[in-house]
N, C-alpha and C positions, 0 to 999 in steps of 0.2 A: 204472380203469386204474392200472398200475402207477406211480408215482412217488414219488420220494426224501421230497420236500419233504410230501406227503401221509400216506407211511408215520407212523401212530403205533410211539412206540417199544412195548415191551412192558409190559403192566400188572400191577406185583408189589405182591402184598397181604406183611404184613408185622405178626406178632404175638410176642408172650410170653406159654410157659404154662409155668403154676408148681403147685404144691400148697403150700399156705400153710404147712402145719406144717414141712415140709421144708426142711434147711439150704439156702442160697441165692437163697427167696424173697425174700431182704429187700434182695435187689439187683436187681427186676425192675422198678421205675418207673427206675429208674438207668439200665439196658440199654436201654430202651426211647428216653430221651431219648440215650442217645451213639449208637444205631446210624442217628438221625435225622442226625449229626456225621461219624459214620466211613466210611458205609456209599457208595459212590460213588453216582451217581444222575444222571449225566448222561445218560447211553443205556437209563434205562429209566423210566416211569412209577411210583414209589415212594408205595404206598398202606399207611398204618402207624392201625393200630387201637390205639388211645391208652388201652387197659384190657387190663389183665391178666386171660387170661383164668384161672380157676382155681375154675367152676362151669358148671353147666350152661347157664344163664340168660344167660353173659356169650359164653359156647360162638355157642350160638344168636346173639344179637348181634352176636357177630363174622362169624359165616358169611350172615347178610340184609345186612350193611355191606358183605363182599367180594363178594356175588352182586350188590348194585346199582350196583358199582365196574368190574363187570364183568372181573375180574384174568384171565390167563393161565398165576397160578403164586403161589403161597402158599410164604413163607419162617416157619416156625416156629421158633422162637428156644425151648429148654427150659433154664429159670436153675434148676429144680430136678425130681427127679422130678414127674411128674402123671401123672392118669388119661389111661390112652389112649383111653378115650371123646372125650374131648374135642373132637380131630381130627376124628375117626370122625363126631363128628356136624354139625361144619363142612361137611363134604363132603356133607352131605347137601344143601347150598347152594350150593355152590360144589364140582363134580367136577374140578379142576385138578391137575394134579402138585405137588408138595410138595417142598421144600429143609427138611430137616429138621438144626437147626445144634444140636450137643450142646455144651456149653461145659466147660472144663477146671472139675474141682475134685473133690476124695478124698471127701469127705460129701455132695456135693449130688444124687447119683443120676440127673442131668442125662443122661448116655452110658447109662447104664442104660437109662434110662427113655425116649431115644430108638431102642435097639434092641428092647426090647419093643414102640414100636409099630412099628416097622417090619417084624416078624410078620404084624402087624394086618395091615397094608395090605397087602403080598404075599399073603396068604390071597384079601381082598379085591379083587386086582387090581389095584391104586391104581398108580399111576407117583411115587416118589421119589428122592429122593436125600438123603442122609447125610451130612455132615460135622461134624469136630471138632476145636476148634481156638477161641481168641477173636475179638471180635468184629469186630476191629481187624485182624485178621488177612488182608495183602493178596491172598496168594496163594490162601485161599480167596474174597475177596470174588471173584477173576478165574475163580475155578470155578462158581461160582454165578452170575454175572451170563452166564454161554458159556453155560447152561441156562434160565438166565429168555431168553436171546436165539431158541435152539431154540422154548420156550414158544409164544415172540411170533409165531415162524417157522408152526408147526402150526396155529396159528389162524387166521394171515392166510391160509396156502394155502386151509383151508374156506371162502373165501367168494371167491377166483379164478373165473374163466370164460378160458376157453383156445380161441380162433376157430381151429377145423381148415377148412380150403380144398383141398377135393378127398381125396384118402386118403392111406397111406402111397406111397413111391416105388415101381414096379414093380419087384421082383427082390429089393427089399430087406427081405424079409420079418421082418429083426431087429428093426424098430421097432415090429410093430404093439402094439397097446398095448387092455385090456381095459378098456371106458372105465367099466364099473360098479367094477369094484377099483378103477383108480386115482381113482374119487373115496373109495372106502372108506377108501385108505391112504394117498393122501395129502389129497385134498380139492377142488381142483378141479373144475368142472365144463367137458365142452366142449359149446361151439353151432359146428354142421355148418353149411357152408358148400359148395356147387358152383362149381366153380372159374368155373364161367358167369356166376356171384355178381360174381366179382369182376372180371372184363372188362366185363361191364354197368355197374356200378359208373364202373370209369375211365371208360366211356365220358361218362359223363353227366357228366363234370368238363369244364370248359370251358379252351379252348386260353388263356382270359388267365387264368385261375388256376394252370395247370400253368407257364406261365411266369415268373409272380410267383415260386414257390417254385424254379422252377429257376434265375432270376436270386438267388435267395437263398444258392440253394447255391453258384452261381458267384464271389459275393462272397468267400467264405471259402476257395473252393479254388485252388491257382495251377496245377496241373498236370489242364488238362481235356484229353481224346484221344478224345473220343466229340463225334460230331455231334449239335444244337443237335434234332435230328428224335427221338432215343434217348432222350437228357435230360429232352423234355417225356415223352415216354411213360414213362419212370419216375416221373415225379415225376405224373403224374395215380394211377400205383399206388399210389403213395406218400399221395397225399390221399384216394382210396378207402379203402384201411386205416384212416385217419386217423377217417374219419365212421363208418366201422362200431364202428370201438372206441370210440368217446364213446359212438355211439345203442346199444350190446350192455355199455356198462360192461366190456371186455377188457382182461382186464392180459397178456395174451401172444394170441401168432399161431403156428401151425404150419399149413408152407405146402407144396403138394407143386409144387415148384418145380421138379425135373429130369426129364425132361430139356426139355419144352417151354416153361419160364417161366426158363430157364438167363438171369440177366443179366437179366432185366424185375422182381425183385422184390428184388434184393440193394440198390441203393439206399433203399430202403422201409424196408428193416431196418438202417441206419446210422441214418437223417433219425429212425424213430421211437423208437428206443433215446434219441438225444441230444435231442430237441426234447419228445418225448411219456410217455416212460420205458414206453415198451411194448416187451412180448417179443417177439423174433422168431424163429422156429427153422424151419430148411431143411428139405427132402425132407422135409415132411407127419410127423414125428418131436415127439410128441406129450410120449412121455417127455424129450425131450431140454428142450422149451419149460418144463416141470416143475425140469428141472436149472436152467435160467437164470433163472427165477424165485428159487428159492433163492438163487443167487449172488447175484444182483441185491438182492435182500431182505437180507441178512447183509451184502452190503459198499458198499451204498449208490453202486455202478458198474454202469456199460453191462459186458456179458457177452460174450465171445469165443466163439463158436459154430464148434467144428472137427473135423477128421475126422483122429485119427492116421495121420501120412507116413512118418515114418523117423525111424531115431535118427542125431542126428550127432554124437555123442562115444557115453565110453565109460557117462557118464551126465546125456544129455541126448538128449530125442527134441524133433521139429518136428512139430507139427500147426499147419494149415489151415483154411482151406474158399475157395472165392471170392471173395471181397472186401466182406465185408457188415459187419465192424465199426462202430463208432461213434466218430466222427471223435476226443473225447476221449480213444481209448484208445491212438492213436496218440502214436508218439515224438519226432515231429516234426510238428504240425499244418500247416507249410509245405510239406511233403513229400509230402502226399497227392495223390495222383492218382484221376483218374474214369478207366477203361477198358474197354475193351470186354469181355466173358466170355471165359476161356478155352474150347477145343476150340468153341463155336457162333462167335465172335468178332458178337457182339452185346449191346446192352444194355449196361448202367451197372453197373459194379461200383467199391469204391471200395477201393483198393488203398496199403497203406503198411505199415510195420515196426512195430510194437506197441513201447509202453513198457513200461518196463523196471521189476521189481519183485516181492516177493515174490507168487506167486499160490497156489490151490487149484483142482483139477481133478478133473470131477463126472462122473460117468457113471452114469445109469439106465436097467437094462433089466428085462424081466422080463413076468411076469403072477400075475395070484392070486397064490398062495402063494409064488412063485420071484423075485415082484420083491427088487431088491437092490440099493443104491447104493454105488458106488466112489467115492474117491476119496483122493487122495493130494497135499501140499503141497510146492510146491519154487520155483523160482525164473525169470522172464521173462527171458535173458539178450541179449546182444548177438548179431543175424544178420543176412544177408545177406536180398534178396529172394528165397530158393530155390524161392518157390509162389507164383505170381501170385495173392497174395490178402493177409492180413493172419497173415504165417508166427509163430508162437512156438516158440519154440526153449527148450524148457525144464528145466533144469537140476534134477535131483532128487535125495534124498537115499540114492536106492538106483541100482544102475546099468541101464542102458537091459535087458539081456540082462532082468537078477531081473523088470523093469516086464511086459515081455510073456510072459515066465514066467506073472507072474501073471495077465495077462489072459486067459491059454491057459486057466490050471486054474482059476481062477472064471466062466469063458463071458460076460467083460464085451465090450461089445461097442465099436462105430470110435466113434461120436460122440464128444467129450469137448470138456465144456465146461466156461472156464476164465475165472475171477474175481482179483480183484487185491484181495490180503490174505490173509491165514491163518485159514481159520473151520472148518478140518476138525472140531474138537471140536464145534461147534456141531452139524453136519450129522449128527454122529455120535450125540449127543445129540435130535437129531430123529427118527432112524431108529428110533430105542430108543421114543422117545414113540408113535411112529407104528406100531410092532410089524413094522417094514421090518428086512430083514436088511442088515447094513453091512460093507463087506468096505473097512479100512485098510490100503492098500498102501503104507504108512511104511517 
């Protein structure tokens, strides 16, 4: 399952190669010990090969130490030219993207001798990236650490499972989703479920369990408006989900929840987001659980799952959905209220004004070849309750008209789901890894 506390960060191998005759070898055990000093290393797993590599033999060496380290991305430091075999045959160990860092200097051949191989590798298909610049240098350390995160991102997705329960919604033929691609492209895999799955399920939950955790939930909330009868029946949904995703290892749910589970599973996806760190994604929308995962992964928060409403300025729109947030993401946790679903007026939905703060907002639709992820960064601002649900009102750096402009002429579609922090570079930096086309609507 999905969760913060479990997420490893990402694993960056970390070398210098040199050619020994060449000006500026004679500063690579130096490089080597300061970039152990300079280099940040908090948010990522920092694996550094303590020999310079600048043979074959040490080549070799290095690529069985970062294949048994198991990395997600290889930072190559050149203090002077070398053979671009070198690399070349690292990878025959270790097939990861590559941060290729050229260092300033007139004789060292160093940018040379990083753009030569970067020939190599495009020939060979490889996925890298280039910079140049010292090694101290902050603002690329924040470029390269946004791609060792991407890295971290494409790896973890290949070993996800994603519980579908029942199929897409009826009518809503935008989301269905090609489940052989999307594990090709991004990784995934989903286990089918009948939605008769999951009523059997609550069934077999017994009434002093489902009230344990409804008296649980009661503690916390002050504004309850649904009867003690609705309550338990969510929260027995809410402990079904609970035991399939331990006994299936699931780190997300897509659920085809409307119109007849309208309000019986939207508590389910607050309780497991905050309690369990599992995804939740409405109307059976498979891509959309994919979007939340990401989010969830990059910004280490519960994920806002909504449906574009309206614009209410001249560049801010509201999106929605029912009421299924995750009580952290709320801007008042006093505030919260449990209610009943709109237009069925049943069932547990949990309803409050979102906090407030910079976010990122994902949208993936697609198939085969046309899949393609949107998104765009702006701001969670101050609003009223306009959508009985968990409204954000969000504030963006282009205006509302340009926003749907562009959703017209790239055919993105209503979902959009929305994370608190700014990781667009990242996602964008994923799509590129993942060979997904990314449409930045900045």
């Amino acid at each position: 399952m999905f969760n913060k506390k479990n997420i490893k960060a990402p694993k960056v191998g970390f070398c210098i190669v040199q050619h020994p005759v060449e000006v500026g070898s004679e500063n690579s055990k130096k490089y080597l010990e300061m970039v152990k000093k300079v280099f940040p290393q908090d948010s990522i797993s920092f694996i550094v090969f303590n020999k310079v590599i600048d043979n074959d033999n040490c080549s070799k060496e290095a690529g069985l130490y970062f294949r048994e380290n198991n990395i997600d991305l290889l930072i190559a430091v050149y203090a002077s030219w070398s053979n671009d075999f070198h690399l070349v045959d690292m990878l025959e160990y270790i097939d990861v993207p590559l941060v290729l860092w050229a260092l300033p200097g007139m004789e060292t051949g160093s940018l040379c001798g990083i753009h030569q191989l970067g020939v190599v590798l495009f020939e060979l298909k490889k996925k890298y990236k280039i910079f140049f610049g010292a090694l101290d240098d902050k603002n690329i350390h924040n470029q390269v650490l946004s791609y060792c995160r991407a890295a971290g991102l494409k790896n973890y997705l290949r070993k996800q499972k994603i519980g579908l329960f029942g199929y897409r919604v009826h009518g809503m033929t935008e989301v269905t989703f090609d489940e052989l691609e999307l594990k090709n492209k991004f990784g995934p895999r989903i286990v089918h479920y009948g939605i008769n799955e999951l009523i059997k399920n609550s069934i077999e939950i017994t009434n002093e369990e489902a009230a344990r955790e409804w008296n649980s939930v009661k503690s916390v909330i002050n504004k309850i408006n649904v009867p003690d009868t609705y309550g338990l029946e969510a929260c027995k949904k809410y402990l079904a989900f609970k035991k399939i995703a331990e006994e299936e290892n699931l780190a997300a749910f897509a659920v085809e929840c409307y119109p007849e589970l309208m309000g019986q599973t939207c508590l389910s996806a607050s309780i497991l987001a905050e309690k369990d760190g599992v995804i939740f994604s409405c109307e059976g929308d498979v891509n959309s659980a994919v979007a939340m995962i990401i989010l969830n992964y990059l910004t280490g928060e519960p994920v806002h799952n909504t449906d574009l409403l309206d614009p209410d300025s001249e560049n801010s729109v509201v999106f929605s959905h029912c009421g299924s947030g995750a009580f952290s993401i709320a801007k008042d946790k006093s505030c919260i209220e449990l209610c009943q679903v709109r237009l069925k007026e049943n069932g547990v939905c949990v309803i409050f004004l979102p906090k407030l703060g910079e976010i990122t907002l994902v949208n993936i639709v697609g198939r085969k070849d046309t899949y393609r992820i949107s998104a765009i960064e702006g701001y969670s601002q101050e609003t009223e309750m306009v959508f009985p649900g968990n409204p954000v009102s969000a504030r963006l750096d282009i205006t509302s008209g340009k926003f749907l402009e562009l959703i017209a002429n790239n055919a993105i579609g209503h979902h959009w789901m929305i994370g608190y922090g700014k990781v667009l570079r990242e996602i964008e930096h994923f799509a590129e890894l993942a060979d997904i086309k990314f449409i930045n609507m900045q």
